[in-house]
Steps between C-alpha positions, in 0.01 A plus 500: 500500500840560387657259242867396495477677130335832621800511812822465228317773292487721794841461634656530103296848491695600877813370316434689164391855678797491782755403186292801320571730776841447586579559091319848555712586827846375327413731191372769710603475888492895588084459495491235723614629811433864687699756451666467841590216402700600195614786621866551562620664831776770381735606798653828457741630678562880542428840641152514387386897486179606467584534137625115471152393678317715232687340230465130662148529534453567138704177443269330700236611342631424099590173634231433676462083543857416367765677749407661793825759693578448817722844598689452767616854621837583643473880515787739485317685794634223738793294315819677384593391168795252725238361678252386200807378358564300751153374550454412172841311468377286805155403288668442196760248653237318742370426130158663627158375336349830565763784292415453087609881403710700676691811436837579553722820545648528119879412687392260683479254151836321526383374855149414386577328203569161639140526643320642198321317181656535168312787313623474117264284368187734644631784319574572124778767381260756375317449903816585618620798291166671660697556773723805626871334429589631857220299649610165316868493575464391850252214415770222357751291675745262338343588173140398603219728548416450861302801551251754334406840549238675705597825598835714522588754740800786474647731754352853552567764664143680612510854633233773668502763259354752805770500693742650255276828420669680767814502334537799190617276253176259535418450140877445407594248785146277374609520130885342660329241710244370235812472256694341784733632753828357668554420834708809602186737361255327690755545824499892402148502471463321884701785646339780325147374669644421822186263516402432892141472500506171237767286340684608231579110324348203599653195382451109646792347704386211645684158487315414177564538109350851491829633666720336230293658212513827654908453530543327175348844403800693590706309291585496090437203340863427494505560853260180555761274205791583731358375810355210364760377242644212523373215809601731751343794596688869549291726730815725605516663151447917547230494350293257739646701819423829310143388453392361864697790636266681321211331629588587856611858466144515381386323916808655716726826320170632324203408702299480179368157574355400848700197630159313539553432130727208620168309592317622240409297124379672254151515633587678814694750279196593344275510792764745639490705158108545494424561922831731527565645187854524373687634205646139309442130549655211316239278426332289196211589217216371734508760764302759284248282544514533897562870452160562299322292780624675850403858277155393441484312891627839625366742286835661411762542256810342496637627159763175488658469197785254317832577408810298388751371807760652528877490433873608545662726209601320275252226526152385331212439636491211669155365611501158599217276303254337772180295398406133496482220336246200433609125561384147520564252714644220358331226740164686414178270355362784276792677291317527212180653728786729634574623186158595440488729810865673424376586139208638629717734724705620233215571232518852398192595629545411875903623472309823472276434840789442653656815412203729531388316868818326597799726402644203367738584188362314225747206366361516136616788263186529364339664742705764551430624150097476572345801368245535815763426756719774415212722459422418853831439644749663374744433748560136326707707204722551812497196624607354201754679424654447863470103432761549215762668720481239794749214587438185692651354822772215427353190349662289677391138674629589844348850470282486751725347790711787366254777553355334873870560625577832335144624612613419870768684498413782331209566753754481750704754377193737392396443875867617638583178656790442254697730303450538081842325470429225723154434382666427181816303596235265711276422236786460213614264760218306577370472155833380352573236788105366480441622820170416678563638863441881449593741775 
């Protein structure tokens, strides 16, 4: 029988081991529930290759129990850069739950900023001087680091070194082209070939930002300050109806490019390259990549090689610098787990996977002076070299409202449904007076 005595004794010992326990979780909580529970649910936002799965898996896997990536793909296979811009804007301002780390086109940053975390207290000075200076200028706004690095992309001109061997002065005309030819030469070589059975340049020219690096291309970097100095914007200069003039000489006097290119990103551009041949094709580092896979597929060779862009007389070099950039959202839960994941990315060791099985340009300097890498790819000594010589789209706030009506436009004009001049004169227009009814 139970005694009024024996009862207190038993519910003090309840009292004592429940007091006992809680002290345990409060001191060490993380044991005390599964690791589902605990773990945190990291939404990342981007086009996630085969390369970025690779690398997110083995995040996973370090972090097993403590963060957990959810990828959420928007592949460049069916989105044009305007279009994941768009779609990403629309997430971002809906102040979406489900978008932690996302990654932007490196001029897209003044837009994005108002939408992305603060990043200067994550990383140190010495973190930062890792990085490629190129890759880091586009990553502040209003003196705040916004952004960080993940990969950078330049402008290169790729070329089939077969179809030139008909020609007698073969060897010459490859040394000229790998040292970097001007615009007229690579008009002299297209009517030496008299190419017919493949094109003779591919280059995109749909309504997207892939037709405004390819024209900012034809243009000196002073060029780009003219047009853009100042609030206004001056697309009747020479030099910007020299350059698009160029552009569809190339479509309508030449017939070097197939007019199909109007519809066509980058991605149909190299499709084209690989199933029809062709002699050049303005295009970014990654397409190796695609070019060692269709020879292997199709048991051929496609002897594709790179080669600077080309210029006027008188001019440099003027590759326009591509890539993207990490950033945070700044209604998201887990910065600090975000962090964790862009770090990751940007460790030396998986910048290097992404080269080697991405054809992404590394953003860290580093790598491009690993002893193995150049061993194994020496084409990165190139690379490099053509990231010094680049320039960069206007940073400007506005720039991509800017670029949506000059890409219109242009298209139209590349497609002969409006002259050079009035292609121009519209868009100058239509920028300047904030136009949103294009036509």
């Amino acid at each position: 029988m139970d005694t009024p005595y024996s009862k207190r004794v038993v519910w003090l010992s309840a009292f004592l081991i429940a007091n006992l326990i809680l002290f345990i979780y409060l001191l060490h909580p993380i044991h005390w529930f599964s690791n589902a529970d605990q773990e945190v649910k990291l939404f990342y936002v981007d086009n996630i290759s085969d390369t970025h799965r690779l690398l997110i898996d083995k995040f996973n896997k370090e972090y097993q129990g403590r963060i957990r990536v959810v990828a959420v793909n928007l592949p460049f296979e069916k989105f044009t850069t305007n279009e994941r811009k768009e779609m990403l804007a629309r997430s971002l301002r809906s102040k979406s739950e489900r978008i932690d780390v996302f990654t932007i086109d490196l001029i897209w940053t003044p837009r994005f900023a108002k939408w992305a975390a603060s990043l200067d207290r994550f990383y140190n000075v010495a973190e930062l001087k890792q990085f490629i200076p190129q890759s880091l200028q586009t990553c502040y706004h209003e003196h705040r680091l916004v952004a960080v690095p993940f990969y950078l992309d330049v402008g290169l001109l790729y070329y089939q070194s077969s179809v030139f061997r008909q020609l007698p002065d073969y060897r010459k005309l490859i040394q000229a082209i790998d040292h970097g030819i001007t615009w007229d030469e690579i008009i002299a070589i297209g009517k030496r070939l008299h190419p017919k059975d493949y094109p003779f340049y591919l280059f995109p020219a749909d309504n997207f930002e892939g037709l405004m690096c390819v024209f900012y291309e034809t243009l000196s970097s002073d060029d780009i300050k003219a047009m853009f100095r100042g609030d206004s914007v001056r697309l009747t200069i020479p030099a910007a109806k020299r350059g698009l003039q160029l552009l569809y000489d190339f479509i309508h006097r030449y017939h070097f490019t197939p007019p199909q290119v109007c519809d066509f990103d980058e991605i149909a551009c190299y499709n084209m390259m690989l199933e029809k041949g062709g002699a050049f094709l303005r295009g970014w580092p990654g397409f190796w990549l695609r070019v060692d896979s269709y020879n292997e597929e199709h048991k051929i060779k496609r002897d594709i090689r790179i080669a600077p862009i080309p210029h006027f007389p008188g001019q440099k070099n003027t590759a326009i610098y591509g890539g993207w950039n990490f950033m945070i959202a700044n209604k998201s839960k887990h910065q600090r787990e975000a962090v964790k994941l862009i770090k990751f990315f940007q460790r030396p060791e998986n910048q290097k996977i992404l080269f080697t099985q991405g054809g992404y340009l590394p953003a860290l300097d580093q790598v491009y002076r690993d002893s193995l890498l150049l061993q194994t790819h020496p084409e990165i000594i190139v690379l490099r070299k053509l990231l010094e010589t680049g320039q960069f789209r206007p940073m400007r706030e506005d720039y991509t409202r800017i670029s949506d009506v000059m890409s219109f436009y242009f298209r139209k004009a590349l497609k002969g449904e409006i002259s050079v001049d009035e292609a121009l004169k519209k868009a100058e227009k239509a920028i300047n007076s904030q136009s949103i009814n294009l036509k």
